[in-house]
C-alpha positions in Angstrom: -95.5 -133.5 82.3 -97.8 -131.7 84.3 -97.6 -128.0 85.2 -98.4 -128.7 88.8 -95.6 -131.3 88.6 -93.3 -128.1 87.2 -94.2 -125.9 90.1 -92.7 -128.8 92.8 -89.1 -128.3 90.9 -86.3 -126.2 91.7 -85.6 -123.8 89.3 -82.2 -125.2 88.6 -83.7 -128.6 88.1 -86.3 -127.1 85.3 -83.5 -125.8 83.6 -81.7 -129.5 83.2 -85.1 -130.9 82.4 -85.3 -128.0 79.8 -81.7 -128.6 78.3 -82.5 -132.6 78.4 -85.9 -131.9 76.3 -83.7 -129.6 73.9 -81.7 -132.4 73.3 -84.6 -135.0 73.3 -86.1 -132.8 70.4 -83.2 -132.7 68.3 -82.8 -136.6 68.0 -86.5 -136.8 67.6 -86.1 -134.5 64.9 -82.9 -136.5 63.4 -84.9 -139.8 63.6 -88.1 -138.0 61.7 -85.6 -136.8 58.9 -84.5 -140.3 58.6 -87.8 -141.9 58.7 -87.1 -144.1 61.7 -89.6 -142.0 64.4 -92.1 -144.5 65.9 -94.6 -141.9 67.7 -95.0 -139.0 65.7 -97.2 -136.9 68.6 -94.0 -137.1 70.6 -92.1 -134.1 69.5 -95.6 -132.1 69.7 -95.5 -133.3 73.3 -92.1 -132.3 73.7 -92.8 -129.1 72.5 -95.6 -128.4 74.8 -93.6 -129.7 77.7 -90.4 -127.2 77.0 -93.6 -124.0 76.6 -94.9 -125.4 80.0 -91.3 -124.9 81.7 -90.3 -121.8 80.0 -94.0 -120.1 81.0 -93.1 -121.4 84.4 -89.7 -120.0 84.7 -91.0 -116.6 83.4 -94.5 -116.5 85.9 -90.9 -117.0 88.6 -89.1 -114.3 87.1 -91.7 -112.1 86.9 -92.8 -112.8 90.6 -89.3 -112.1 91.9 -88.8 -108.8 89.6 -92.8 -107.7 91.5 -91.2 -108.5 95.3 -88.2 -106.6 94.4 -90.4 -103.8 93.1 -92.0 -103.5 96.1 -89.3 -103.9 98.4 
């Protein structure tokens, strides 16, 4: 997922897309313990994709906390 793609979202919906890639990890985990995980760059992906949101979310939070400053 693309960063530019992140910025389009709501917040809400990045934080159900964040809860859903939580989840996605731990079964990708599960299947890796198991030995049954087909593409093994996938939970590196994942990773990157739930940094991506949470960077996001924070560069919003931190933009909201700098207009209240002001204000």
């Amino acid at each position: 997922m693309k960063a530019s793609d992140i910025r389009a979202m709501s917040d809400e919906e990045i934080l159900r897309r964040l809860e859903e890639a939580h989840h996605e990890l731990m079964n990708l985990r599960f299947q890796a313990s198991f030995g049954q995980l087909k593409d093994t760059n996938r939970p590196r992906a994942l990773r990157k994709d739930i940094a991506r949101m949470r960077t996001i979310l924070r560069e919003r939070e931190l933009a909201a906390w700098e207009a209240e400053e002001e204000a």
